[in-house]
C-alpha positions in Angstrom: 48.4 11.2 13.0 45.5 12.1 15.3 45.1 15.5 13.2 45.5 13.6 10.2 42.6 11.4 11.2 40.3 14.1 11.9 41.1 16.4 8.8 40.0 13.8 6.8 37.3 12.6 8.9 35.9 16.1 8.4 37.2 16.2 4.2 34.8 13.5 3.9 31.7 14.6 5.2 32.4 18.3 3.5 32.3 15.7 -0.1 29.9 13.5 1.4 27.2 15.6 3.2 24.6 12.6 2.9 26.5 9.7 3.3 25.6 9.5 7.1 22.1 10.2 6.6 21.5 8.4 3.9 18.3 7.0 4.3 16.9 3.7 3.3 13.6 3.3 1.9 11.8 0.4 2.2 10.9 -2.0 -0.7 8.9 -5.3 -1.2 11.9 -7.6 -1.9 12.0 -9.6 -5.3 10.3 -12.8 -4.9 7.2 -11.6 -2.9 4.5 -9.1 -2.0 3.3 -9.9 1.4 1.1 -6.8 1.7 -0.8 -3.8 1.0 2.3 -1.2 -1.2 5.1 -3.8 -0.9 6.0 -3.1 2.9 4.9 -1.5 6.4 5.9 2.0 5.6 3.5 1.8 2.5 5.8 2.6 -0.2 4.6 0.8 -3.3 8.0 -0.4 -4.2 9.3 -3.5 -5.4 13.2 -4.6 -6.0 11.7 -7.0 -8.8 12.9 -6.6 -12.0 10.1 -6.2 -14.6 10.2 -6.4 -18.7 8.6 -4.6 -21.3 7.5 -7.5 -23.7 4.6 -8.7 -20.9 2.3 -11.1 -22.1 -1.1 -12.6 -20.1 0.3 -15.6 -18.0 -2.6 -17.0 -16.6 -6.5 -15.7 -15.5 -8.5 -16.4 -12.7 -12.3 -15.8 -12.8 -14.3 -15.4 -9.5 -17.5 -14.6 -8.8 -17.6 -10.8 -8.7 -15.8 -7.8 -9.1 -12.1 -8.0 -7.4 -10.8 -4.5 -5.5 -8.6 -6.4 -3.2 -4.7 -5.8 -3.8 -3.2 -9.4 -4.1 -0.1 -10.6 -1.7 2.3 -12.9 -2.8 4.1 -15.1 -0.5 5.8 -18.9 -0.9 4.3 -19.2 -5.0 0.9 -18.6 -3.6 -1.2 -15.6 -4.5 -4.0 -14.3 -1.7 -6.4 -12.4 -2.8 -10.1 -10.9 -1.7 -13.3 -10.7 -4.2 -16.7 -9.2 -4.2 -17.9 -12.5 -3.7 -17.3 -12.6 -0.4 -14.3 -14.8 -0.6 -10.8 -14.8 0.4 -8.8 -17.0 -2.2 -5.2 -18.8 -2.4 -4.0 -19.3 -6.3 -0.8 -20.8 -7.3 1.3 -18.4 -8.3 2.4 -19.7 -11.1 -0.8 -21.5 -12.7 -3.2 -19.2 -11.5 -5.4 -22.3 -10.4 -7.4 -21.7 -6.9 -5.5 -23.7 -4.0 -8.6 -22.8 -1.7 -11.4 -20.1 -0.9 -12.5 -18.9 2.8 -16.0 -17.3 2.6 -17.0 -14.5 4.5 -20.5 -12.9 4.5 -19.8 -9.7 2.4 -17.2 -8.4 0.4 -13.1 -8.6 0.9 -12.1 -5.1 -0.5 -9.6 -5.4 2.4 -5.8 -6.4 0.6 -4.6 -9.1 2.5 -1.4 -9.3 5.1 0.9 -12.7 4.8 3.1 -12.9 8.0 4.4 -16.2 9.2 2.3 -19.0 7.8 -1.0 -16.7 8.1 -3.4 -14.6 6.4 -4.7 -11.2 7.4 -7.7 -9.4 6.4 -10.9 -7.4 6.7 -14.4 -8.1 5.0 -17.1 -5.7 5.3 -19.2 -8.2 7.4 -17.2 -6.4 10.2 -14.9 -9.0 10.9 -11.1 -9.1 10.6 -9.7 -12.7 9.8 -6.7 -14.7 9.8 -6.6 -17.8 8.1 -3.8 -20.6 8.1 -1.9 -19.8 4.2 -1.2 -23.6 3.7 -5.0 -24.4 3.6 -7.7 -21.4 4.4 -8.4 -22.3 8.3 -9.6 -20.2 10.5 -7.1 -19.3 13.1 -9.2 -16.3 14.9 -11.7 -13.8 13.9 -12.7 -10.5 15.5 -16.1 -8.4 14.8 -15.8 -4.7 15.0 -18.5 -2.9 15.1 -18.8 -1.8 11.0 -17.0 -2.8 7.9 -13.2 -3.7 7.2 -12.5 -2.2 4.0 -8.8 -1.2 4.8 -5.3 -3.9 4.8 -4.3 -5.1 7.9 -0.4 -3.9 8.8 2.0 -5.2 10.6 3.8 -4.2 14.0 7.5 -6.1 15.0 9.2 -4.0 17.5 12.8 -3.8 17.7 12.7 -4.6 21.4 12.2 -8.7 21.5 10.7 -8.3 24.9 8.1 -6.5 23.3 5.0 -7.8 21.0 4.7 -7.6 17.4 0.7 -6.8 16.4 -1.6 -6.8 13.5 -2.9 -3.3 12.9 -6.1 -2.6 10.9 -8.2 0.2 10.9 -12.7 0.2 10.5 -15.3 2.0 9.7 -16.7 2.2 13.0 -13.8 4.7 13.5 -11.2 2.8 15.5 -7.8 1.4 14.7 -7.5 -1.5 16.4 -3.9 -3.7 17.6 -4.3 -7.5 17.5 -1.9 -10.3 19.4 -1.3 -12.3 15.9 -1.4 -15.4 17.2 -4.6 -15.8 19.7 -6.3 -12.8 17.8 -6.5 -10.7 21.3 -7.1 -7.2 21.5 -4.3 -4.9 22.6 -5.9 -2.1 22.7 -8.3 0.4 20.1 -8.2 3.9 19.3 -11.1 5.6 18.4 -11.0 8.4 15.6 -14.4 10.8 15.0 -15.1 9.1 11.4 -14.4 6.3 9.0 -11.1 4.9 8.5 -10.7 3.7 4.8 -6.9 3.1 4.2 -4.3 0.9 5.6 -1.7 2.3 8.7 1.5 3.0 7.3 4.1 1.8 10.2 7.0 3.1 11.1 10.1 3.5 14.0 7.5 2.2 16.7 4.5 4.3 15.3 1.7 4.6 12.6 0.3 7.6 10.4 -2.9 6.8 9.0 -5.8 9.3 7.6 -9.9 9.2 7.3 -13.0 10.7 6.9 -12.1 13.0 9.6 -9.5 14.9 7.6 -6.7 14.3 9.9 -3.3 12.4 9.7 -3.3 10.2 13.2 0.1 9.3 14.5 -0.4 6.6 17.4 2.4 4.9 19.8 2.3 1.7 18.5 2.8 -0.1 21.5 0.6 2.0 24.2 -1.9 2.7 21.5 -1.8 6.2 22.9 -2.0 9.7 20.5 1.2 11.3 19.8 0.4 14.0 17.1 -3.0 14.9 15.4 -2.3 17.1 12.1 -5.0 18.7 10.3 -5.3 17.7 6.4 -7.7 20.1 5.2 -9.9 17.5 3.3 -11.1 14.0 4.6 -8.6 11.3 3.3 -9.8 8.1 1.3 -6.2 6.3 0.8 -3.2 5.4 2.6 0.0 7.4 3.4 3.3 6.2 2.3 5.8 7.0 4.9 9.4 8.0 4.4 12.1 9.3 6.5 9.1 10.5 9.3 7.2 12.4 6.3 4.0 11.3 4.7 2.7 11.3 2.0 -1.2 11.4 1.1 -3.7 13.0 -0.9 -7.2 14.2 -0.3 -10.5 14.7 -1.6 -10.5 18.2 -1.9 -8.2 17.9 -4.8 -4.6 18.4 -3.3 -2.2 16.3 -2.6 0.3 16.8 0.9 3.4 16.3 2.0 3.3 15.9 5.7 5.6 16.7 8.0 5.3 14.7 11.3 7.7 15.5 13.7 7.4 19.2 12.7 3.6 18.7 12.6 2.5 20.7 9.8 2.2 20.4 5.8 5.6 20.9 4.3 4.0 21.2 0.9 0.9 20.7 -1.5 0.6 19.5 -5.0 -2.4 21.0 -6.7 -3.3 20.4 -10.7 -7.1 20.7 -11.5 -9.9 20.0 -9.6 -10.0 16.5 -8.7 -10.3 13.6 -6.0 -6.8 11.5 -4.6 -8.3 7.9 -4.0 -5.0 6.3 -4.9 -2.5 6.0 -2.5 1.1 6.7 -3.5 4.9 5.1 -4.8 7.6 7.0 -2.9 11.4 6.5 -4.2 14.5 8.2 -3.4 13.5 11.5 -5.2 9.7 11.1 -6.8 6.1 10.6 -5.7 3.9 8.7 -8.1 -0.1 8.8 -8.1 -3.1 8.8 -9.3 -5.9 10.9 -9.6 -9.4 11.1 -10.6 -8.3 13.4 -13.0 -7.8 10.3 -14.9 -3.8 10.9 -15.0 -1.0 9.5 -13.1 1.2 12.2 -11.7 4.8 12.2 -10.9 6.0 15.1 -8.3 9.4 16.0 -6.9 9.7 14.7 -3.5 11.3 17.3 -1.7 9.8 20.6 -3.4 6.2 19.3 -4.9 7.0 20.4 -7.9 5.4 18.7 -11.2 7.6 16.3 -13.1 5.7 14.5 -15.7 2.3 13.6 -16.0 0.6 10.4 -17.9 -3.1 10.4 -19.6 -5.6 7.7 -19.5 -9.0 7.8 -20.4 -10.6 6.7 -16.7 -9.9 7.9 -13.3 -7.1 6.5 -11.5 -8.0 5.1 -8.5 -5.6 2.6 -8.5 -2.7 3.0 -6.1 0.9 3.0 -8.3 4.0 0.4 -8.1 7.5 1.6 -8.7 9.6 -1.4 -10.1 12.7 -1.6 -12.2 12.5 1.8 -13.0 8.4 1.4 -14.5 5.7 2.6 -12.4 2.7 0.1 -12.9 -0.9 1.0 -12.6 -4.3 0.2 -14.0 -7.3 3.1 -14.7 -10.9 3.2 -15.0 -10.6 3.0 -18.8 -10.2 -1.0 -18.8 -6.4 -0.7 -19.4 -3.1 -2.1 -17.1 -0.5 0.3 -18.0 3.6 0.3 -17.7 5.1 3.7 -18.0 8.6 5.2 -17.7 9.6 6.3 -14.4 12.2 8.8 -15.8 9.5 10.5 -18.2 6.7 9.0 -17.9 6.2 7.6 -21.3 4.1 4.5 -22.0 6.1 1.2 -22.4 3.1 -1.7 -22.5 -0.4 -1.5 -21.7 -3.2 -4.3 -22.1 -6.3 -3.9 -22.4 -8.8 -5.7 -20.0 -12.0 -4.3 -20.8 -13.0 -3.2 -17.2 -12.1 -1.1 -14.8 -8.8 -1.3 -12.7 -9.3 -0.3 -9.8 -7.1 -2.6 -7.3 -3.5 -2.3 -7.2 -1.0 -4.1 -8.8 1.3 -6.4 -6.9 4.6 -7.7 -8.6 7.1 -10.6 -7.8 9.6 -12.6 -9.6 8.9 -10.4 -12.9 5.3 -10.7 -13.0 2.5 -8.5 -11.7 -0.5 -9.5 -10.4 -3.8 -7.4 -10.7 -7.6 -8.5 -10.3 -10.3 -6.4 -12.3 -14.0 -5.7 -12.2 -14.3 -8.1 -14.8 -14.4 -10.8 -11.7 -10.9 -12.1 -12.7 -7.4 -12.0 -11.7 -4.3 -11.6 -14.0 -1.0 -12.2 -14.0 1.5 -10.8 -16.3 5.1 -11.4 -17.2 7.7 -12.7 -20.0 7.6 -16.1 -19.1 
C-alpha cells in the first residue's frame, strides 16, 4: 500500500510538473483599487470583470491637469491633481466628497490602507489623510519632491511592523510607522527615485535615475542586491515569482532576475523611451512605449507577441482585466484592446493626453486626463 502510495505520488507530479509550484500572481480584487497597479507587487491586474459597450458615467473637472492614478476603496475614489489637491469623489456620482491642498502638485498615485490615505506631492511632503473626511493624520518633508506612490509593507510575522514605503527625489526610500508617521529608517540611492517600490516576500525592487534595480530588506532597511540596468529607469517594476519587470530609457525593456542577479532577458523594438510601467499575467507582459504603441511580450522568453498602434506615446502604465488590457495614449484617446491579439475593442476619445493610469473596479475604470478632469467608464 505504501508502494502504491508513492507510485502514484510520483505519477502525479511526472503529469503535473507545475502543480506544486504553481505560483500565484497577485491581483487588485473586484470591488477596489487601493493603489498604484492594483497591488504591492505592482502587477496592474484586476479580477474585475469589464464590458465592451463602455459608455462615460460621470466627469469630474479640477483645476489642472490630472497624472495621478486614482484608488478606489469603500465607493470613494482618491485621487491627486496639478492643482495641488488631493480629492475624494463618490464613486459612483463622481461628485467631490472633499479636497486636501498641498502646495504643489500630487502626481503621486495615492495608497488607501485602513481608513487612510497615502501620498506624495512635490512640495516634498508625504501625507496621510483620514479617507472619511481629508484630515491630516501626519505629514513628513523630505528633502525634494514626491512624485512616486506610496507602497505598502505587512509582514507575515505579527510581532513585526507593517510600513508605508515611498521613494523621493532627494534620492532616498524612506519606511514610515503608518499610524504616528515615524521614520523607520531611509536608504539613500545616488539619484532620483521616480516610480513606486514594488514589495514582495519581506523585500522591495524599485529603479531610478541611477540605472539600477535596488532590492532592500524591508524590515532593517538594509541593501541586499544592487543590479545594474544599463539605462536610468523612469517607472515602476512589476514583480512576479522574484523576477522583475521594467523598462528603461535607453529603449529596452528587462526582465530581471533577482535572486540570480542579472538580466534574464531584453525586449528591444525601435528606438524609444519605457516611461510606462508594466501588466504582468501568468504568461504576458503588457506596456507601453514612447514609441506610441502598446507592446505585448512573452514572459518567459521576451519574445514579441502582438503589438497595438496609437497615434501618441504611451506613457501610460497598462491594466490587465477580464481578459482587455486598458490604457490611454498621448493621442487624447482611452483605449480597450484584446489581450489574446491585441485588437481594439472600444476606445473614446478625450481630446487630451492620457497620461495617468487607469484604475478599474466593479466594471468601471477610472482615469483622469490633462484636460483637468476625471472619468469614469462602464455599462451602467
Amino acid at each position: 500500500m505504501k508502494f502504491f502510495s508513492l507510485s502514484f505520488f510520483l505519477i502525479a507530479l511526472t503529469l503535473w510538473p507545475n502543480l506544486s509550484l504553481a505560483e500565484e500572481i497577485a491581483a487588485a480584487p473586484a470591488d477596489s483599487w487601493p493603489m498604484y497597479r492594483g497591488s504591492s507587487s505592482l502587477t496592474g491586474l484586476s479580477k474585475s470583470k469589464l464590458g465592451t459597450e463602455l459608455k462615460q458615467l460621470w466627469s469630474f473637472k479640477a483645476e489642472e491637469g490630472i497624472h495621478s492614478t486614482a484608488a478606489i476603496v469603500d465607493n470613494k475614489v482618491f485621487v491627486g491633481c496639478d492643482d495641488g489637491n488631493l480629492y475624494a469623489l463618490d464613486f459612483k456620482t463622481g461628485k467631490k466628497i472633499w479636497e486636501f491642498k498641498t502646495e504643489d502638485i500630487v502626481e503621486s498615485a495615492p495608497l488607501v490602507k485602513d481608513g487612510r490615505v497615502y501620498f506624495g506631492s512635490s512640495d516634498g511632503f508625504v501625507y496621510a489623510l483620514s479617507t472619511k473626511n481629508g484630515k491630516l493624520k501626519w505629514k513628513f518633508e523630505t528633502e525634494d519632491r514626491v512624485l512616486g506612490a506610496p507602497n505598502f509593507f505587512e509582514p507575515k510575522d505579527k510581532k513585526a511592523k507593517a510600513s508605508v514605503i515611498v521613494g523621493s527625489y532627494d534620492f532616498k526610500l524612506y519606511s514610515f510607522d503608518p499610524i504616528s508617521g515615524k521614520n523607520n529608517w531611509s536608504y539613500e540611492t545616488s539619484n532620483y527615485i521616480n516610480g513606486s517600490p514594488a514589495v514582495f516576500s519581506g523585500r522591495t525592487a524599485f529603479g531610478g535615475c541611477d540605472a539600477i534595480l535596488h532590492v532592500i530588506d524591508l524590515q532593517k532597511g538594509s541593501k541586499e542586491k544592487q543590479i545594474d540596468a544599463e539605462a536610468y529607469i523612469i517607472a515602476s517594476a512589476a514583480v512576479v515569482n522574484d523576477k522583475a519587470y521594467i523598462g528603461h530609457y535607453e529603449n529596452e525593456f528587462l526582465c530581471i532576475n533577482i535572486n540570480k542577479g542579472k538580466i534574464e532577458w531584453k525586449y528591444k523594438d525601435r528606438a524609444f523611451a519605457y516611461a510606462s510601467s508594466p501588466a504582468v499575467n501568468e504568461d504576458k507582459v503588457v506596456v507601453g512605449c514612447r514609441d506610441k504603441r502598446l507592446h505585448c511580450i512573452d514572459r518567459k522568453t521576451g519574445k514579441r507577441i502582438w503589438v497595438f498602434r496609437t497615434r501618441g506615446k504611451v506613457d501610460s502604465s497598462p491594466v490587465i482585466a477580464d481578459g482587455k488590457v486598458i490604457v490611454g495614449s498621448d493621442d487624447g484617446n482611452l483605449y480597450v484592446v484584446s489581450l489574446d491579439d491585441g485588437k481594439k475593442l472600444w476606445s473614446y476619445e478625450i481630446g487630451e493626453p492620457v497620461i495617468a493610469a487607469p484604475a478599474i473596479a466593479n466594471g468601471k475604470i477610472i482615469i483622469g486626463a490633462e484636460d483637468g478632469r476625471v472619468y469614469a467608464f462602464g455599462t451602467n
